[in-house]
Structures are given as C-alpha cells and as structure tokens.
C-alpha positions, 0 to 999 in steps of 0.5 A: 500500500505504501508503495502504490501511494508513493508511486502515486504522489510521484505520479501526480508530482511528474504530471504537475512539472509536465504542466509547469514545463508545457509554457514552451521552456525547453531543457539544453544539453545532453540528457543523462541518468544519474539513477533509478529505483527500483533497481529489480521488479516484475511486469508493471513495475513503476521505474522513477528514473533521475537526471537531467536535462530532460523534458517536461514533454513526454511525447519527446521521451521514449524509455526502452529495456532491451529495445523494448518500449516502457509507457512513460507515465510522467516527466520533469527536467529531472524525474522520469516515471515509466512503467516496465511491460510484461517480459521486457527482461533484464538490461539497461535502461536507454532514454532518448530525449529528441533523439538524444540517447543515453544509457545507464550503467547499471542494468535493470533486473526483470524478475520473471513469474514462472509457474510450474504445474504439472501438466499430464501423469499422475506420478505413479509408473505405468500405461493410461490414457486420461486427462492430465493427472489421471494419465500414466506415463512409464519414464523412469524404472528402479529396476531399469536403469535405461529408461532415459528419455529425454523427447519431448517437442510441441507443435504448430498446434501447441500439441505435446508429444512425449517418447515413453521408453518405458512403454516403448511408445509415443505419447500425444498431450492436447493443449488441454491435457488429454494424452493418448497413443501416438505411435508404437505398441503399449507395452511390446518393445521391437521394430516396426514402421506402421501407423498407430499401434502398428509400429513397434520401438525399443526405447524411443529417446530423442524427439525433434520436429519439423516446419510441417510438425513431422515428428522425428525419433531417434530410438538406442534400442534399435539404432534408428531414425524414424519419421512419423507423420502427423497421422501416426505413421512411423517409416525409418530414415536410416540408422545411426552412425552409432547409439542415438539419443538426441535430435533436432531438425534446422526447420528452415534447411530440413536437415536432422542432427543427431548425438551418438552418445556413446560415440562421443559424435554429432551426424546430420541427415537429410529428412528426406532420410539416407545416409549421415555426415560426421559434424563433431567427435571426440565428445564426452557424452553428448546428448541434448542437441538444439539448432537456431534460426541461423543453422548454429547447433548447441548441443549438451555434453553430458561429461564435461558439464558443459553446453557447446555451440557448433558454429554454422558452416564450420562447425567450429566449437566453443564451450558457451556455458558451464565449467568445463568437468566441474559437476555443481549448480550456479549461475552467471555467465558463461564459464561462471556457471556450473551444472551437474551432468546436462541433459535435455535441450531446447530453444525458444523463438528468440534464440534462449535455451533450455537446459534440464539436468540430471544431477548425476548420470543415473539420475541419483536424486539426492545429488544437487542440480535438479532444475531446468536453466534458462541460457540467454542468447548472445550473452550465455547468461545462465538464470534460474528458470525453475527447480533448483539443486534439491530434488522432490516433487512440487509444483510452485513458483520458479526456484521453489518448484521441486523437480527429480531429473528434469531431463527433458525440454521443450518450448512453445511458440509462445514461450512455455516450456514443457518438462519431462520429469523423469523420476516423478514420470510427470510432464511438467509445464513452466508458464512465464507471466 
C-alpha cells in the first residue's frame, strides 16, 4: 500500500512539472541518468528514473529495456516515471530525449513469474490414457536403469508429444491435457514402421520436429531414425552412425542432427532420410542437441558439464556455458556457471535455451542440480528458470518448484516450456507471466 501511494504522489508530482514545463521552456544539453529505483521488479513495475536535462514533454521521451518500449507515465527536467511491460527482461535502461540517447550503467533486473504445474501423469509408473493427472506415463524404472528419455517437442498446434521408453511408445498431450497413443505398441518393445499401434520401438529417446510438425525419433534400442507423420505413421530414415539419443531438425534447411552418445559424435541427415555426415567427435557424452534460426547447433555434453555451440558452416566449437568437468549448480555467465551432468535441450523463438539436468548420470536424486536453466542468447547468461539443486516433487513458483531429473525440454511458440520429469514420470509445464 505504501508503495502504490508513493508511486502515486510521484505520479501526480511528474504530471504537475509536465504542466509547469508545457509554457514552451525547453531543457539544453545532453540528457543523462544519474539513477533509478527500483533497481529489480516484475511486469508493471513503476521505474522513477533521475537526471537531467530532460523534458517536461513526454511525447519527446521514449524509455526502452532491451529495445523494448516502457509507457512513460510522467516527466520533469529531472524525474522520469515509466512503467516496465510484461517480459521486457533484464538490461539497461536507454532514454532518448529528441533523439538524444543515453544509457545507464547499471542494468535493470526483470524478475520473471514462472509457474510450474504439472501438466499430464499422475506420478505413479505405468500405461493410461486420461486427462492430465489421471494419465500414466512409464519414464523412469528402479529396476531399469535405461529408461532415459529425454523427447519431448510441441507443435504448430501447441500439441505435446512425449517418447515413453518405458512403454516403448509415443505419447500425444492436447493443449488441454488429454494424452493418448501416438505411435508404437503399449507395452511390446521391437521394430516396426506402421501407423498407430502398428509400429513397434525399443526405447524411443530423442524427439525433434519439423516446419510441417513431422515428428522425428531417434530410438538406442534399435539404432534408428524414424519419421512419423502427423497421422501416426512411423517409416525409418536410416540408422545411426552409432547409439542415438538426441535430435533436432534446422526447420528452415530440413536437415536432422543427431548425438551418438556413446560415440562421443554429432551426424546430420537429410529428412528426406539416407545416409549421415560426421559434424563433431571426440565428445564426452553428448546428448541434448538444439539448432537456431541461423543453422548454429548447441548441443549438451553430458561429461564435461558443459553446453557447446557448433558454429554454422564450420562447425567450429566453443564451450558457451558451464565449467568445463566441474559437476555443481550456479549461475552467471558463461564459464561462471556450473551444472551437474546436462541433459535435455531446447530453444525458444528468440534464440534462449533450455537446459534440464540430471544431477548425476543415473539420475541419483539426492545429488544437487535438479532444475531446468534458462541460457540467454548472445550473452550465455545462465538464470534460474525453475527447480533448483534439491530434488522432490512440487509444483510452485520458479526456484521453489521441486523437480527429480528434469531431463527433458521443450518450448512453445509462445514461450512455455514443457518438462519431462523423469523420476516423478510427470510432464511438467513452466508458464512465464
């Protein structure tokens, strides 16, 4: 209440200046800030900005973060009142007064709400189909140890698609949580190509997706890569150059991009299927696997704790965050974060990435780094996205959520990201604002 009735008399007390200053008096020099306060905040925070040499006018006044315009509610030639939109993200605040720029120093940190809930399973291992917590998925096994999947994508159509090694199959999610058979047999491992029931699979792992919301799967059990149409359909591609765990497709160019764990290599193959070119080898571990809009690929290596990006064209690599065999959870940019055994990869429409993590190997819970991170474009600043290094089971609000191996990632057209958590055979669905 304080706060609002602060914001207010700044407000009234900006508005009053603007007035003051509309006479036709005009404010000389190069404008510059001087500070700002509140320093951090959430969407439709009021930011009072000091200076100089600005202006009474505001439709001379433009405040962005990021290049992303706040409503200026009020100004004075010392005093700026703006108010911060709905994930502007972290930066520094730019004002430009008659198209004189400046910028401060310090960035303004955006303190996103992210609420994890659980999507679709009910917790408890097995086969059903149902809607949301009613529905059963089979990720995790005690007695298992391979049950590792890290496939999960969405289509144009906001529908979740879910490889369920346990049940050798492909799980479909509607937007409102209706899971049912995509592709495979309910509990019969093999090799088939079919539609429906019809296909068999091993241990389906990795999902990618195309342009055309074609679905890809890479399966270790069998060595394969198999198309599945959006009716179901399953016809093989080819087979892996060695064990395949990860994919993704460069939706722009229709080239796949697979990791063979074991053999510590990245391959491409055209979707159209045939055979695979080497991108990268000598990694430990390489396992989730992501392309950006540009054709640069990022890929997750599982031994090194670390996130590598493969640059287009050469395929240069370059470690973009993580400290290089130093398992831990923190955050910062680039080498100043830590993660513990990365897993999962994805990447939003502008570029982000999503990593989820196993915290060891076999998904040992009670070792720390149980969350999904957030790894900014260009910047490879690492965030806290949701989870945290204790492992369990909870739904909440970022950090506070409890997750146990969180090794699958996904994200929408519209930003959610989806969760396969493994432990908890859950799919979870992280929702920002």
């Amino acid at each position: 209440m304080q706060k609002r009735f602060f914001s207010f008399l700044m407000a009234v007390a900006l508005l009053a200046a603007c007035k003051k200053d509309s006479g036709g008096n005009e404010v000389s020099g190069a404008p510059a800030i001087e500070s700002f306060t509140p320093t951090a905040g959430a969407g439709r925070t009021e930011i009072l900005i000091n200076g100089k040499n600005f202006s009474g006018d505001t439709s001379r006044i433009t405040v962005s973060i990021n290049g992303k315009p706040l409503k200026v509610i009020g100004a004075n030639a010392n005093q700026i009142m703006a108010l911060v939109p709905k994930k502007t993200g972290s930066g520094p605040l730019t004002v430009t007064i008659n198209g004189q720029a400046v910028t401060s120093t310090s960035p303004f940190t955006y303190q996103f709400l992210r609420t994890v809930s659980t999507f679709a399973g009910s917790g408890t291992p097995g086969y059903y189909n149902a809607r949301g917590t009613d529905a059963q998925f089979h990720l995790s096994d005690p007695v298992n140890n391979w049950y590792r999947s890290l496939g999960v994508v969405v289509d144009k159509s906001l529908n979740v698609y879910v490889a369920d090694p346990g049940n050798h199959c492909i799980r479909k999610i509607d937007p409102s949580g209706n899971v049912t058979l995509f592709a495979g047999a309910p509990g019969v491992s093999g090799y088939a190509d079919g539609k429906g029931a019809a296909a068999k699979f091993s241990l389906p792992y990795g999902l990618g997706i195309d342009a055309d919301d074609n679905i890809y799967c890479v399966d270790p059990g069998n060595w394969d890569i198999r198309k599945i149409t959006p009716d179901g359909t399953a016809t093989t591609l080819g087979f892996g150059s060695g064990s395949p765990w990860g994919i993704t497709v460069n939706k722009a160019t229709g080239m796949i991009y697979y990791t063979c764990t074991d053999a510590g290599s990245i391959y491409s193959m055209p979707v159209a299927g045939g055979s695979s070119k080497l991108v990268a080898d000598g990694l430990s571990y390489p396992i989730g696997i992501a392309v950006d809009k540009t054709g640069n690929l990022y890929a997750s290596i599982n031994g090194e704790h670390v996130v590598r990006k493969f640059a287009a064209g050469t395929w240069a690599s370059s470690i973009i965050a993580g400290t290089p065999n130093v398992a831990g959870y923190a955050n910062g940019a680039g080498s100043k974060a830590k993660f513990a055994y990365p897993w999962g990869l994805a990447i939003d429409e502008e570029g982000n990435l999503y990593l989820g993590t196993n915290g060891t190997w076999n998904g040992d819970p009670s070792v720390g780094d149980q969350s999904v991170r957030m790894i900014r474009a260009g910047t490879w600043e690492v965030d806290a996205f949701a989870g945290s290094a204790v492992s369990g089971y909870a739904d909440g609000i970022g950090t506070n959520a409890k997750f146990s191996a969180p090794i699958g990632v996904a994200a929408d057209k519209n930003g959610t990201i989806y969760v396969l958590d493994k432990n908890n055979n859950v799919v979870r669905k992280v929702v920002s604002e």
